[in-house]
C-alpha positions in Angstrom: -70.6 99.5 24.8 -70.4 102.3 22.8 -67.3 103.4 20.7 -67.1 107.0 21.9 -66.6 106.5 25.4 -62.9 107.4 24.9 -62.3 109.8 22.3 -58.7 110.6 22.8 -57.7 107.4 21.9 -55.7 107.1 18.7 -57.1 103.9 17.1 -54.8 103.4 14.6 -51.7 104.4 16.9 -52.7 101.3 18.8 -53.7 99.4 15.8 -50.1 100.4 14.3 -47.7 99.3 16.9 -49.5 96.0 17.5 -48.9 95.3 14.1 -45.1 96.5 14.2 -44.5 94.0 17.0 -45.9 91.1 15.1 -44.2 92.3 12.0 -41.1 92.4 14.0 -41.6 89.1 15.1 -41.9 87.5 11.8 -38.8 89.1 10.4 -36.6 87.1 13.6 -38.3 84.4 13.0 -37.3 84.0 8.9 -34.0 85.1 8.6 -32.8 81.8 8.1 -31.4 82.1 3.9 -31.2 78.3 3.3 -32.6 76.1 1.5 -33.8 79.5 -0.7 -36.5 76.9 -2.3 -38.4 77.1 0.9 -37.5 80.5 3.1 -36.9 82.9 -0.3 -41.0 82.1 -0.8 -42.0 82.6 2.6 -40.5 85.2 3.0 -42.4 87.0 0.1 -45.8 85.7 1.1 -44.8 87.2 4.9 -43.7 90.4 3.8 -45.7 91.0 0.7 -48.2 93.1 2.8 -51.4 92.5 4.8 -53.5 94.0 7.7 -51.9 91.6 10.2 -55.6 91.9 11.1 -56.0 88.3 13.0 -52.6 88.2 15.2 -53.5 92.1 15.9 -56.6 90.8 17.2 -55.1 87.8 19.4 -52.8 90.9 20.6 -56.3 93.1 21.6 -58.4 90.4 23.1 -55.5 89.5 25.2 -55.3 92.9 26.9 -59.1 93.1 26.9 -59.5 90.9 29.6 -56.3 92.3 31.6 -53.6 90.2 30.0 -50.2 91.7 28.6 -49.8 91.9 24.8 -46.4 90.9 25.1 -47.8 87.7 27.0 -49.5 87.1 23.8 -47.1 88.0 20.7 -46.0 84.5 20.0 -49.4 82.9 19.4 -50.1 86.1 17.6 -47.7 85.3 15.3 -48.5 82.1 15.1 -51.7 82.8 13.9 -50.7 85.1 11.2 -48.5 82.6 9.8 -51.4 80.0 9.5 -53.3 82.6 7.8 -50.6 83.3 5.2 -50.1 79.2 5.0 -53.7 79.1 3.9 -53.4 81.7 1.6 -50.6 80.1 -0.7 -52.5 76.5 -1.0 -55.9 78.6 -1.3 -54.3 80.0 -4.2 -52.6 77.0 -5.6 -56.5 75.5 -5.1 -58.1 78.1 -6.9 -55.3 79.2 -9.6 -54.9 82.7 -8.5 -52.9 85.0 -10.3 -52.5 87.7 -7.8 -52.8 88.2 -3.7 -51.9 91.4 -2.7 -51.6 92.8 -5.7 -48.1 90.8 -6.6 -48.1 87.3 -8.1 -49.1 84.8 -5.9 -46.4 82.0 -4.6 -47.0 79.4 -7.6 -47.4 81.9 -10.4 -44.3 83.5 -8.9 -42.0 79.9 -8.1 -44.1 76.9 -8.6 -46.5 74.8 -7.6 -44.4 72.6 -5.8 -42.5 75.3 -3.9 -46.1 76.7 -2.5 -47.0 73.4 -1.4 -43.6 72.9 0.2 -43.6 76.4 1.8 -46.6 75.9 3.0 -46.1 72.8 4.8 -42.8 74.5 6.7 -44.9 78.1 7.3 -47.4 75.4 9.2 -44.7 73.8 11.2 -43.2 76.8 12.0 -46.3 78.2 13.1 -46.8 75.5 15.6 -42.9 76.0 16.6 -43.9 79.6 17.5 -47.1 78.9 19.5 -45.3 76.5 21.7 -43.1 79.1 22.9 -46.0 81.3 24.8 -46.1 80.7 28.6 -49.3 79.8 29.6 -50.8 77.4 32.1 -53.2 76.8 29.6 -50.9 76.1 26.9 -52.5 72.5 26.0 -56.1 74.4 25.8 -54.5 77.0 23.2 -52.6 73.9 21.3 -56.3 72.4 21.2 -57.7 75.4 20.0 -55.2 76.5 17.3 -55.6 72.7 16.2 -59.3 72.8 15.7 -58.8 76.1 13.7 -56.5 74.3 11.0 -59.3 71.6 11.1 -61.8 74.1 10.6 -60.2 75.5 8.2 -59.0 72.6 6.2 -62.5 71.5 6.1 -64.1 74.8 5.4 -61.8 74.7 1.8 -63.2 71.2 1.2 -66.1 72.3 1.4 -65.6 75.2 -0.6 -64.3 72.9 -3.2 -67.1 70.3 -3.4 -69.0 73.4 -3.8 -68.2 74.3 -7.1 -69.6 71.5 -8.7 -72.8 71.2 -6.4 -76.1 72.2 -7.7 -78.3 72.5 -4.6 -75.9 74.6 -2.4 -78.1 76.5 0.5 -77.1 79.6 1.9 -77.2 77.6 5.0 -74.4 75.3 3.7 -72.6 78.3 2.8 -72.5 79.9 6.0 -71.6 76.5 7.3 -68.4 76.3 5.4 -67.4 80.3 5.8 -67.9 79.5 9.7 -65.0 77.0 8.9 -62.8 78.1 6.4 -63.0 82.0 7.5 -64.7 82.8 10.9 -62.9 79.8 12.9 -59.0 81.2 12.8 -60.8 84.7 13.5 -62.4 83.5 16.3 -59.6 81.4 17.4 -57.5 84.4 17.0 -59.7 86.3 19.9 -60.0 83.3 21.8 -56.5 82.3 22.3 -56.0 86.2 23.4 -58.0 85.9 25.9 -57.0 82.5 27.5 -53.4 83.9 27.1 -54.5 87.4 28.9 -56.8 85.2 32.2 -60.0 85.9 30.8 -62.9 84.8 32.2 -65.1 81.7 30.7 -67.2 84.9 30.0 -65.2 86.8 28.2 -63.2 83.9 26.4 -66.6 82.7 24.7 -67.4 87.0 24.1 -64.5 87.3 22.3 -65.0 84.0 20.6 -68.2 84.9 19.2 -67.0 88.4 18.6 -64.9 86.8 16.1 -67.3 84.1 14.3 -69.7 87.2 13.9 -66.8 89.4 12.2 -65.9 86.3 10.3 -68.9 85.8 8.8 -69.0 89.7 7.8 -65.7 89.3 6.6 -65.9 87.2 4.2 -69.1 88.0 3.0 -67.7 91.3 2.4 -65.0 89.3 0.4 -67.1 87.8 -1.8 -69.0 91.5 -2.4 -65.7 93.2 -2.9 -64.6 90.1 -5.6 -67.5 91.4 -7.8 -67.6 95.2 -6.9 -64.4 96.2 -5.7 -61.5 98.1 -7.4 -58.7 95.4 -8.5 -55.9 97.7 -7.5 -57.2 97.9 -3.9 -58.5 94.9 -3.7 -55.6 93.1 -4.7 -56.9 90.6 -7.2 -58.9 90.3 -10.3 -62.5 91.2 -10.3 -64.6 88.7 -11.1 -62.3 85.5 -9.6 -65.0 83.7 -7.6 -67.4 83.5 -11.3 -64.2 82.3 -12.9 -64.0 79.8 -10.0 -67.7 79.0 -10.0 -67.4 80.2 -6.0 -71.0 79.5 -4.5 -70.4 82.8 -3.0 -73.6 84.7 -0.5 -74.0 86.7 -3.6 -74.6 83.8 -6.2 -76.8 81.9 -3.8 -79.0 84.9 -3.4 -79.1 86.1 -7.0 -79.8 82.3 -8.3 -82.8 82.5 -5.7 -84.6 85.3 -6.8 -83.3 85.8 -10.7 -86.1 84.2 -13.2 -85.5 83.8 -17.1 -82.2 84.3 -19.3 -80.7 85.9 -16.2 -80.8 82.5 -13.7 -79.7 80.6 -17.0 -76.5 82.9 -16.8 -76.1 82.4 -12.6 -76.8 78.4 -13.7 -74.3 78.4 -15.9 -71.6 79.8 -13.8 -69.4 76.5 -13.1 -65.5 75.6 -13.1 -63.5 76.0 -16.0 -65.4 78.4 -17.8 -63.7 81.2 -19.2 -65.8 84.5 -18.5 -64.6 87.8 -19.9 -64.9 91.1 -18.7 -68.2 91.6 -20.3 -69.5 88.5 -18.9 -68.4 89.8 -15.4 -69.9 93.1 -15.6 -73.5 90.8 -16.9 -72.7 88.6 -13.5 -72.4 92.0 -11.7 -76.0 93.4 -13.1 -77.6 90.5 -12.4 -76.4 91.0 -8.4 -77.8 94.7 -8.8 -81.0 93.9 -10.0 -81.8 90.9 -7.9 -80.9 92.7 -4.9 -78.1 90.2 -4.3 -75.5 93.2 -3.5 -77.8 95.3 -0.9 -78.5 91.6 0.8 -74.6 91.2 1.3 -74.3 94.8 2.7 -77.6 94.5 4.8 -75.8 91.0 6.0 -72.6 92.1 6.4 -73.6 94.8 8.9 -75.9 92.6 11.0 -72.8 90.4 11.6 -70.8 93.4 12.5 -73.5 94.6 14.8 -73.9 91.0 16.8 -70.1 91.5 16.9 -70.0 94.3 18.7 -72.6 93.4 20.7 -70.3 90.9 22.4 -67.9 93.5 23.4 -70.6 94.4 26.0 -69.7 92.0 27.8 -65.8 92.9 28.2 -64.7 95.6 30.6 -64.3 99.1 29.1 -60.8 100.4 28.3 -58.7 100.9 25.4 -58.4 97.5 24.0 -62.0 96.6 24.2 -62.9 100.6 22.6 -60.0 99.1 19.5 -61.9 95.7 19.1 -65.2 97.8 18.3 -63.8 100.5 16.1 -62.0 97.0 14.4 -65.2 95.6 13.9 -66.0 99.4 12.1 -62.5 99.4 10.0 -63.9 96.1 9.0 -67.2 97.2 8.1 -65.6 99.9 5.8 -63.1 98.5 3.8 -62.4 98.4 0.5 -59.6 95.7 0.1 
C-alpha cells in the first residue's frame, strides 16, 4: 500500500482529533482532587505533554478494520495510562531528572509518591479498559495483561543489563520486544479486536506494531546520544550515565579496537561522565559506524512495518497508520 493513494487527506487533522478525544478522556477521568498525594502527581505526568502516540494508534487500528473509534476510546485510554505508569517507575529506576522536558514525578514529589501514583495510574487503567463493550472483552483483558508482563519483564531485563558483560544484540532486541514493542503492538491489537477485525488483520496490525516498536526505540536510544535536549526532552547522554546496553553501544563495543573499546568497556552504572566524556561516547558511535547502523536499522523496521499494512483494506485510517509509521521515522523527540 502506498501512502499517496489519498492525497487530500489531512494526516495530522486526523492525527489531531484522535488525540483530543483521548486527551478529553483523561481529563474526566482525573478530576478527582483528593488524596492530592496521589491525583496532584498524576495529574502532572497525564498532562505534562506527549504524542498520545499508542492510544492514537489503538484508536486507528480499530477503524482500520471497519470498527468505530468511539468503540475503542476507553482501551485507548487505557493504554496511554499504562504507558505514562511505566514512565514514572522507569524514571524512579533509572534516576531521571527530566521527561518531557519538566522534572520528572520523584524529582518533582518523591520517590514514594511515584511509586504510589503509579500503582493507582495502573489500577485505574484497568478500571478504564473494563468499561469497553466488546464480546471479546476477556481476549483484550488477556492481551493488555500480557503487555504489563512484557513490559515489566522487558525493564528487568533492561536492568540486569547494566551490569552484564556479554549482552548480544540479540538479547537486546529480546528485551526492547518486551519492554517497548509489546504495549505498541498491544495498542494495534486491541484496536482491531475492538473494531471486528479479521484474525488477518489482528495479527497485521500486531506485527505492524512490534516492527515500529523496535524502530522506536532504537531511534530512542540514537536520539539519547544525538538529539537536541530541548526537543528531546531529557539529558543527552542518559543511557552512558546509566550504563544502557543500548543498539548503539552493542554495535560500537563490536567493532571499536584499542583505547576507544576501553572507553565503551568502561561505560557501567554509577559512573559519573561529563559532557566531554559524552561527546567522546558520541565519536566513538560516528567512527565505528554505530550511528548509520541505528538509522539503517531503524528504517528496515519501519519498512517491515509498513509492509503489514498491505494487508489491511485501503482507506483513511489504514493511509494514517503508514504516514505514522513515517512521522515516526522522522522525529526528533
Amino acid at each position: 500500500m502506498k501512502s499517496d493513494k489519498q492525497p487530500l487527506i489531512d494526516f495530522d487533522n486526523v492525527y489531531n482529533k484522535h488525540k483530543e478525544r483521548v486527551e478529553r478522556r483523561i481529563k474526566i477521568l482525573f478530576r478527582r482532587r483528593s488524596p492530592v498525594s496521589v491525583y496532584d502527581p498524576i495529574r502532572y505526568i497525564l498532562n505534562s505533554g506527549g504524542k498520545r502516540f499508542r492510544a492514537v494508534l489503538t484508536l486507528l487500528s480499530c477503524e482500520a478494520v471497519g470498527g468505530s473509534a468511539s468503540a475503542a476510546l476507553d482501551a485507548a485510554t487505557a493504554i496511554e495510562i499504562l504507558h505514562n505508569f511505566t514512565l514514572v517507575h522507569d524514571d524512579v529506576m533509572d534516576h531521571a531528572d527530566l521527561r518531557r522536558g519538566k522534572p520528572t514525578v520523584h524529582n518533582k514529589w518523591d520517590e514514594n509518591i511515584a511509586i504510589l501514583s503509579g500503582d493507582e495510574m495502573i489500577a485505574q487503567a484497568y478500571h478504564t479498559l473494563l468499561k469497553t463493550e466488546s464480546r471479546q472483552i476477556k481476549k483484550i483483558l488477556s492481551v493488555y495483561t500480557d503487555a504489563l508482563i512484557q513490559v515489566c519483564e522487558g525493564q528487568g531485563f533492561d536492568k540486569e543489563f547494566e551490569t552484564r558483560k556479554n549482552v548480544t544484540i540479540e538479547d537486546y532486541f529480546d528485551m526492547i520486544a518486551k519492554k517497548t514493542g509489546r504495549v505498541i503492538a498491544a495498542s494495534a491489537q486491541i484496536g482491531a479486536m475492538i473494531g471486528g477485525g479479521t484474525i488477518r488483520q489482528i495479527t497485521a496490525l500486531r506485527k505492524f506494531g512490534e516492527h515500529v516498536g523496535r524502530a522506536f526505540q532504537v531511534m530512542d536510544d540514537l536520539l539519547d546520544i544525538v538529539g537536541n535536549a530541548g526537543e528531546f526532552g531529557k539529558k543527552i547522554g542518559g543511557d552512558v550515565r546509566e550504563g544502557k546496553k543500548t543498539y548503539l553501544l552493542l554495535k560500537a563495543k563490536a567493532l571499536a579496537r584499542g583505547n576507544e573499546l576501553r572507553v565503551l568497556q568502561s561505560i557501567v552504572p554509577g559512573n559519573s561522565y561529563t559532557q566531554a566524556q559524552i561527546r567522546q561516547v558520541r565519536a566513538i558511535y560516528q567512527r565505528t559506524g554505530a550511528i548509520d547502523m541505528a538509522r539503517a536499522e531503524i528504517t528496515r523496521s519501519t519498512k517491515q512495518a509498513q509492509h503489514e499494512l498491505a494487508k489491511l483494506p485501503a482507506g483513511r485510517a489504514s493511509s494514517t497508520l503508514f504516514w505514522l509509521s513515517n512521522q515516526l521515522l522522522e522525529r526528533s523527540a
